[in-house]
C-alpha positions in Angstrom: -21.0 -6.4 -25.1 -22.2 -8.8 -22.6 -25.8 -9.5 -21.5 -26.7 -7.6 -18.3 -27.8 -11.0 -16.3 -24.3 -12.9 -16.7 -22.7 -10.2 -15.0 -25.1 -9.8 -12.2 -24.4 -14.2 -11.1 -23.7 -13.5 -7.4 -25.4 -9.7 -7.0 -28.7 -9.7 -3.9 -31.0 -7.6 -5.9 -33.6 -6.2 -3.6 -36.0 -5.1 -6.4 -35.7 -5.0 -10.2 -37.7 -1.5 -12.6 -37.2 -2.3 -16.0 -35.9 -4.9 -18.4 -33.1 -7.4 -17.5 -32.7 -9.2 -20.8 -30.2 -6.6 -22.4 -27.0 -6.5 -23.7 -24.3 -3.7 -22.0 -21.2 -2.6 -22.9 -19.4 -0.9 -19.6 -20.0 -0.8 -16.3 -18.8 2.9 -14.4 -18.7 4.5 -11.1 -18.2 8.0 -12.9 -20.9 9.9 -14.5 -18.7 11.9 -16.4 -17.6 8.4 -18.0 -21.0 7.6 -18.6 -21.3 6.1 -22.2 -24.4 5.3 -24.1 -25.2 1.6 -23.9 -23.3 1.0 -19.7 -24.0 0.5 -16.1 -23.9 3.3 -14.2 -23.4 2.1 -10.4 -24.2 4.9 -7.7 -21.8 4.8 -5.2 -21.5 6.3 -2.0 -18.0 8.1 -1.2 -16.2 9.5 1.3 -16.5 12.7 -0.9 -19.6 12.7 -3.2 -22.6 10.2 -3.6 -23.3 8.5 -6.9 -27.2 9.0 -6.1 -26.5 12.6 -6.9 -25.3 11.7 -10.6 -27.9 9.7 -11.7 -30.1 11.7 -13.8 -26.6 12.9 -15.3 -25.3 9.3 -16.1 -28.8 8.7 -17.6 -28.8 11.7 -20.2 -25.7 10.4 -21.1 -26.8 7.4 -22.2 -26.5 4.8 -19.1 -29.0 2.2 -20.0 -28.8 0.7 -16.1 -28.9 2.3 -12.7 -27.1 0.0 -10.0 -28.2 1.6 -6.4 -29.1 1.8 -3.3 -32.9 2.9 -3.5 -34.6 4.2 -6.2 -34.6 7.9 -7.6 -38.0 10.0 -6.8 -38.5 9.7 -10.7 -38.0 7.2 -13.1 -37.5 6.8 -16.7 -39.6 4.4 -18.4 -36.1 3.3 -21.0 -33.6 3.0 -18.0 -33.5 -0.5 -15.8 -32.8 0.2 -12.6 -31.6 -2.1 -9.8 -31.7 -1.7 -6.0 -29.3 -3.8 -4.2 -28.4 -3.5 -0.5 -24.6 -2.1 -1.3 -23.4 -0.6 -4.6 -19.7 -1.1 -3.3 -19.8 -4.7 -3.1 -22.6 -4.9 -6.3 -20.3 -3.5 -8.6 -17.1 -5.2 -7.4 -19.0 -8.9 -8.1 -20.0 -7.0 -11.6 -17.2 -5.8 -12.6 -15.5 -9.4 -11.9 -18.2 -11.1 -14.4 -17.8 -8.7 -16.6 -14.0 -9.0 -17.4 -14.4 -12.6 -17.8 -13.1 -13.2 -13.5 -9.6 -12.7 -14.7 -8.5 -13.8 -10.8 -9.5 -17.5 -12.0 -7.1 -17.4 -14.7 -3.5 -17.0 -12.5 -2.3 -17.0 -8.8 -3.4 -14.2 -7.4 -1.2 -13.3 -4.0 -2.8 -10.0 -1.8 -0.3 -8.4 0.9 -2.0 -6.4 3.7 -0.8 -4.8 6.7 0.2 -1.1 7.8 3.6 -1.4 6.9 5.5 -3.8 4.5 3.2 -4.3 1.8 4.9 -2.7 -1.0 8.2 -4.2 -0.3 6.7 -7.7 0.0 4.7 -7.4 -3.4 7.9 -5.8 -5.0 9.9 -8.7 -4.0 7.9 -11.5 -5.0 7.5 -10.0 -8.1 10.7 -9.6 -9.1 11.5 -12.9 -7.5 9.2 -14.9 -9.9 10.0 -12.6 -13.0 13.6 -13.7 -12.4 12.1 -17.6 -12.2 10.7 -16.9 -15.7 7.2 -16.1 -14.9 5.6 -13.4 -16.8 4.0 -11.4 -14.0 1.6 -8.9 -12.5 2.0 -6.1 -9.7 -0.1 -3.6 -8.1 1.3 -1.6 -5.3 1.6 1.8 -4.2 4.3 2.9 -6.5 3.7 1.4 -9.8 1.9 -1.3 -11.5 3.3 -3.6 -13.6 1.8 -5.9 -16.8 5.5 -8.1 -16.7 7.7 -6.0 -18.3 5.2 -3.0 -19.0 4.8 -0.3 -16.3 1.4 1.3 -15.6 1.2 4.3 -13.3 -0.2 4.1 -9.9 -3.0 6.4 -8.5 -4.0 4.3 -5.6 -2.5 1.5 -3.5 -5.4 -0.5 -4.4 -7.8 0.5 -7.7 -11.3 0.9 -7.2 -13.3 -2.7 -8.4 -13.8 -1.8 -12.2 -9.9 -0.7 -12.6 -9.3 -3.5 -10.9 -10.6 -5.7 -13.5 -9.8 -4.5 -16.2 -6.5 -4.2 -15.1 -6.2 -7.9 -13.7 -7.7 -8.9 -17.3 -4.9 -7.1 -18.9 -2.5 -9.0 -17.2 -4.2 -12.2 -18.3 -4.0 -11.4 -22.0 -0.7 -10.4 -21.0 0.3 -13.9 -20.4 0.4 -13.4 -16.3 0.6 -16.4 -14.3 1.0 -15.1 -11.0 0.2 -11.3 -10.1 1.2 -10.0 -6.4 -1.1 -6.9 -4.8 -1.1 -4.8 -2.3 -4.5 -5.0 -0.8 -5.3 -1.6 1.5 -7.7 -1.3 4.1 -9.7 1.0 2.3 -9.8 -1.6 -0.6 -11.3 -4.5 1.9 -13.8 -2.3 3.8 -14.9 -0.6 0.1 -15.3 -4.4 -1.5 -12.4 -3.2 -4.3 -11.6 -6.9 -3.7 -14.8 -8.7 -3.2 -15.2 -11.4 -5.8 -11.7 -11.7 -6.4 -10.2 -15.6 -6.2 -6.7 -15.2 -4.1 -4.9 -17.8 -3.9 -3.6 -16.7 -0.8 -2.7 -13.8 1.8 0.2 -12.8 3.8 -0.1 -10.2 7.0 2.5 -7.9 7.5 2.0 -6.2 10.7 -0.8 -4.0 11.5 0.1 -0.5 14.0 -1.3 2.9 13.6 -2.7 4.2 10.7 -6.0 5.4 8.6 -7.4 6.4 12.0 -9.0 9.0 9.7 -11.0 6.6 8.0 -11.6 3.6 10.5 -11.7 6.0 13.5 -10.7 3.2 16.1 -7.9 0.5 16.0 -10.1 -2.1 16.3 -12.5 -1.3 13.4 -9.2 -1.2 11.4 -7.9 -4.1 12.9 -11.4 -5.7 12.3 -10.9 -4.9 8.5 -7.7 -6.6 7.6 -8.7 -9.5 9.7 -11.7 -10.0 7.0 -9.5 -10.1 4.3 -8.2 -13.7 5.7 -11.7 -14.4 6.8 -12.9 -14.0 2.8 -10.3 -16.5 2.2 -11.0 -20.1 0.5 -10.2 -23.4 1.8 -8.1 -24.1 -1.3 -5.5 -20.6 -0.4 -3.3 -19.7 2.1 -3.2 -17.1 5.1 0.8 -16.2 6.2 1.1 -14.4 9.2 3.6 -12.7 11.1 3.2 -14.5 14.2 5.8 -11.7 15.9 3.4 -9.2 15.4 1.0 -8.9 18.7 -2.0 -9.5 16.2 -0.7 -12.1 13.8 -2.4 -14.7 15.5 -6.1 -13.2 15.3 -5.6 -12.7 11.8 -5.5 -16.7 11.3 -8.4 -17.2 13.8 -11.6 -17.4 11.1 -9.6 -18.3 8.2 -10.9 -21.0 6.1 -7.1 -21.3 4.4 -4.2 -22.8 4.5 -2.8 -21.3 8.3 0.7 -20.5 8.0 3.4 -18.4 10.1 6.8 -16.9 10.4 8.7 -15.0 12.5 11.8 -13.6 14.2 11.3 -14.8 17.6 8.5 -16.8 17.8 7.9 -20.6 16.7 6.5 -20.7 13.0 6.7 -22.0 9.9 9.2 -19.8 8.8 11.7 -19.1 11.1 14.2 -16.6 10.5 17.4 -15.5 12.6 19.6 -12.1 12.0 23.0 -12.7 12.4 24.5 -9.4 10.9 22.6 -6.3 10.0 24.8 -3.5 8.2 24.6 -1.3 5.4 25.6 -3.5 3.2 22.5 -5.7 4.3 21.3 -8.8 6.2 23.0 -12.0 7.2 19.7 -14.2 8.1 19.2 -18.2 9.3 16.0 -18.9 7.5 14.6 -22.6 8.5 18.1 -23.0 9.6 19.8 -22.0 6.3 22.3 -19.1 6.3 21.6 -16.3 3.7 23.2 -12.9 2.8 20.8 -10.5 1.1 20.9 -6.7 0.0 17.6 -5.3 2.6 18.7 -3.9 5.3 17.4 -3.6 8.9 14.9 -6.1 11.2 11.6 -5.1 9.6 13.2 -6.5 6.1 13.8 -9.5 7.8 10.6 -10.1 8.6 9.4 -8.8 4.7 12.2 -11.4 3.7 10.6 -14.3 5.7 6.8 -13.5 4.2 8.2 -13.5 0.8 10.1 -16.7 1.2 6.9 -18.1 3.0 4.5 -17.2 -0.2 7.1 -18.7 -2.5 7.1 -22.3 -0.5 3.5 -21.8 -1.0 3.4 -21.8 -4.0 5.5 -24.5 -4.9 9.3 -22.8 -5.8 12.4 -25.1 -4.5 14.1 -23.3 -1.2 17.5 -23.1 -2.3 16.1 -21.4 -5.9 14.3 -18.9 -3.7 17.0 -17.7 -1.4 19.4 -17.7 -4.2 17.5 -15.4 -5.9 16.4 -13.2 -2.9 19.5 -12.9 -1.9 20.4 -10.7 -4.9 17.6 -8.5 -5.4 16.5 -4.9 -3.7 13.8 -4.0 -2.3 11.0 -1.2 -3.3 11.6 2.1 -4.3 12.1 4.7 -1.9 11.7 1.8 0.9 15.4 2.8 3.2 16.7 3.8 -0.1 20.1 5.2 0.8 23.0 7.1 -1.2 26.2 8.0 0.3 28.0 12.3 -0.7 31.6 12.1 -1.6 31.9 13.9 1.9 30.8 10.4 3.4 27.2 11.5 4.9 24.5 8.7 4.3 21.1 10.2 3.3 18.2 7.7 3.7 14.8 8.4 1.4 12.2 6.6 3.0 8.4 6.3 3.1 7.6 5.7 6.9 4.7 7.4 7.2 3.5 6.0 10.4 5.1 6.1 14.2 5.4 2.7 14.1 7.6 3.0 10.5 9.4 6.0 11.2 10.5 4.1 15.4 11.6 1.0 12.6 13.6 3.2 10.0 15.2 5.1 13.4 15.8 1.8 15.0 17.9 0.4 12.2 19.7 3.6 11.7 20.7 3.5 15.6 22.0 -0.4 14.6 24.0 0.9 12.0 26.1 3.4 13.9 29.3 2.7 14.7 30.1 5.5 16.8 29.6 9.2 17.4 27.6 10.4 14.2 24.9 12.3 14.1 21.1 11.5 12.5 19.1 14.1 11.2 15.5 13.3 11.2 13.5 15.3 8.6 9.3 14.4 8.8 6.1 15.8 8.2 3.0 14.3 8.3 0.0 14.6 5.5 -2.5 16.5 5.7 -6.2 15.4 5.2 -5.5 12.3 7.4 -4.9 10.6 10.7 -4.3 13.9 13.0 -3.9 11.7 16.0 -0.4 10.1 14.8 1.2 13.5 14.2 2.3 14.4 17.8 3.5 10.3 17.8 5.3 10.9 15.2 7.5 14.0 16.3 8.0 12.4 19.3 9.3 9.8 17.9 11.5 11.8 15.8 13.0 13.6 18.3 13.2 10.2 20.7 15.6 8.3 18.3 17.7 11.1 15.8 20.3 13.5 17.2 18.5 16.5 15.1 14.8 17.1 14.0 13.6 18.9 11.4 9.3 19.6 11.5 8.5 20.0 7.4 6.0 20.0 5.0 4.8 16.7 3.4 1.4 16.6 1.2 -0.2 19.1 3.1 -3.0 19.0 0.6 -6.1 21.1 1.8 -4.4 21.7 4.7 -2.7 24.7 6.2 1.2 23.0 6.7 2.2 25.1 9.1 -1.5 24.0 11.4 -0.5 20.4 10.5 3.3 21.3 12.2 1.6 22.9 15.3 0.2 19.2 15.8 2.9 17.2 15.4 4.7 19.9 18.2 2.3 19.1 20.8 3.4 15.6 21.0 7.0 16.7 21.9 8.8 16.5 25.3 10.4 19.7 27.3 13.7 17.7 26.1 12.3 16.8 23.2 11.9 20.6 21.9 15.6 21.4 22.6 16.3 18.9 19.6 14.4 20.3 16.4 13.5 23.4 14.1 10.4 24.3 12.2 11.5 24.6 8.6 7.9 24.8 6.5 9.2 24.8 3.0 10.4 20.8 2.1 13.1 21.7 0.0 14.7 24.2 2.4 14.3 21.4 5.0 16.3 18.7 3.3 19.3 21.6 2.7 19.3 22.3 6.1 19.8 19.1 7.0 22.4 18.7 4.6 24.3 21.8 5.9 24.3 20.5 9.3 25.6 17.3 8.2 29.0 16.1 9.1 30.9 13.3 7.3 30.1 10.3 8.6 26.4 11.5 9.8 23.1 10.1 8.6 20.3 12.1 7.1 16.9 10.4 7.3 14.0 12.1 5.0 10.9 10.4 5.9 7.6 10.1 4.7 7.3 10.7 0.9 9.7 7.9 -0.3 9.2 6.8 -3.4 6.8 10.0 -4.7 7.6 12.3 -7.2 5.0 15.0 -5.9 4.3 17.2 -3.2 0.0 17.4 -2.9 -0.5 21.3 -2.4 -4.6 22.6 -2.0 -5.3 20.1 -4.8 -2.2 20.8 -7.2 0.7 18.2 -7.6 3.8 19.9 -7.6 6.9 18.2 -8.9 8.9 17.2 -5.8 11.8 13.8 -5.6 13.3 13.8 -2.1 16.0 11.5 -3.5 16.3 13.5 -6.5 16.8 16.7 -4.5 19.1 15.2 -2.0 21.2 13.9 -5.0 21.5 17.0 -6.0 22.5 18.6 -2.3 25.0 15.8 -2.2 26.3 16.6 -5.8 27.2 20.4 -4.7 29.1 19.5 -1.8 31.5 18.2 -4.2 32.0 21.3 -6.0 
């Protein structure tokens, strides 16, 4: 239980109906979780509005109402407070009410379009391997050190947040690393956590859907560094055509790296192969196993959080060197017949131009790349003509597929992504709706010594169909392509 005015330190209440000095025992966002004795906090969604469910969370039991103006009719038992934004309200409550875990460890967030999960991934395996016990939240999994906990969203909503970050601390965490979405800064998931600092990534086009201009989603990652203490520190990629604006309001620490321009942490490739990256950081040669120039640059932000936070340089790339990135980030496996597939989660034109780009590195001669792509549906439309385009610009074949079509029509969602494509362009791919029969095709075209690139899915073990999650593992069922060509 905890008395309803300690967790309210911090929250504008713009008018109070109804008792303050209580005890509570829950705060929730869902009605349907509604239990006698909590908060219910009316939120307004993309989907459905909170206000809607208060009489519901009531009946069940809520003993406070947390919203944005006050129902027609009141009940005489029920307190109800009116505050300016539920979003932010309940992050700020939900903060007090699992003790502000963020103040007990060193709390790292990783933003930007593309990179996040791999930088998180990699600094928390890097400090696990430095002894730490540790905490991650990314888009594939979440860890409490050594325990894994399912991931539903790249970033929870505020109260899972929470509870999940005070988890970690009775866990024994000292350091937890997050990926910290757009969505996430511009719904206050995050407000009233402590960071101790941020690192940027890059930021290209994505989430269009939601932000509806570049700059409004530009706008939104730049106020994560802008919410940032003088006591933490703001990385950048300083490469990036943004990187700089993202330090510009900062209270932090401002820090840099990059590939080509002066920073902080300056990084050179000298080899890039399959068998990974041969890299000057600050001068000092290292091999590791990433591959490509975009894990260079996730390379150079994890070594520049690391500095940051106190670990020795030579104990950092020692480590790094030896570890791989993120699951179903360029995840490769190699048929007895010598064809390279590649699993990864590019998603975005800018991602999918990267993952081409390092394939076209990696070539040594005449061999073929085989592009298979879809794009999701109940998103960005405007990226899915981009990304055919760029499909068809950089691989030898294309193949237009399925991806989570979700409510969605796939073969409408295909019809968009062909009107991005070139006269020339069109001579290079095929329409194959069904996923599966997509990847076999690809796979019979193969040659040895040709590279098959399934993008967009990476790491998921799904495919989102009109609301039903079907089992679906790109790897898994290229593995088993590859494993019948031996036969």
């Amino acid at each position: 239980m905890k008395e309803l005015q300690s967790i309210l330190f911090g929250v504008a209440l713009r008018e109070v109906v109804g008792a303050i000095q209580l005890s509570v025992n829950d705060i929730q966002i869902d009605s349907r979780k509604v239990t006698p004795g909590c908060v219910f906090v009316a939120i307004r969604g993309v989907h459905a509005d909170g206000h809607e469910f208060i009489e519901t969370a009531i009946e069940k039991g809520a003993a406070v109402i947390v919203c944005e103006e006050l129902p027609g009719l009141t009940m005489p038992r029920t307190t109800y407070l009116v505050v300016e934004n539920t979003q932010e309200a309940v992050a700020i409550m939900a903060h007090q009410f699992y003790d502000e875990p963020s103040t007990k460890m060193k709390l790292v967030g990783v933003t930007g379009t593309n990179g996040k999960t791999t930088v998180a991934t990699l600094l928390f395996k890097l400090f696990t391997e430095l002894g730490y016990t540790c905490g991650l939240i990314s888009t594939v999994e979440n860890h409490i050190g050594k325990t894994i906990v399912p991931a539903t969203h790249t970033t929870p909503d505020a109260i899972a947040l929470n509870a999940l970050l005070s988890q970690m601390v009775k866990a024994g965490c000292s350091h937890v690393f997050m990926e910290v979405s757009s969505h996430a800064i511009h719904q206050h998931r995050i407000t009233g956590l402590h960071f101790v600092g941020g690192a940027f990534t890059n930021i290209t086009h994505d989430h269009l859907d939601y932000h509806q201009t570049f700059e409004a989603y530009l706008a939104v990652k730049k106020a994560f560094f802008d919410q940032l203490s003088s006591d933490a520190f703001a990385l950048s990629n300083l490469d990036d055509k943004n990187g700089a604006n993202m330090l510009l309001d900062t209270k932090a620490k401002k820090l840099t790296y990059a590939l080509h321009a002066p920073a902080n942490y300056k990084g050179k490739i000298l080899e890039n192969q399959l068998s990974g990256l041969v890299m000057l950081v600050n001068d000092v040669e290292v091999h590791c196993r990433l591959i490509g120039t975009f894990n260079a640059y996730n390379f150079l932000a994890v070594y520049g959080v690391a500095m940051q936070l106190g670990v020795q340089s030579q104990s950092v790339l020692t480590i790094l060197s030896a570890l791989t990135g993120a699951e179903g980030r360029f995840d490769y496996i190699i048929s007895a017949t010598n064809i390279i597939g590649i699993v990864d989660y590019a998603h975005t034109p800018d991602a999918l131009e990267n993952v081409l780009g390092t394939i076209a590195k990696l070539r040594k001669g005449g061999e073929d790349v085989i592009t298979v792509v879809g794009c999701g549906g109940d998103r960005d439309k405007t990226k899915r003509p981009i990304m055919a385009q760029v499909a068809c610009d950089l691989s030898t074949r294309v193949l237009l597929t399925s991806d989570n079509p979700r409510s969605e029509d796939p073969n409408e969602i295909i019809k968009d992504m062909e009107q991005g494509l070139t006269s020339s362009a069109k001579r290079k791919y095929i329409n194959i709706v069904d996923r599966r029969a997509a990847i076999k095709a690809a796979v019979s075209f193969a040659k040895p010594g040709d590279i098959i690139l399934i993008a967009g899915k990476g790491h998921e073990k799904y495919q989102d169909i009109k609301g039903v999650k079907h089992d679906f593992d790109d790897k898994e069922i290229l593995k088993n392509l590859f494993n019948e060509l031996e036969k």
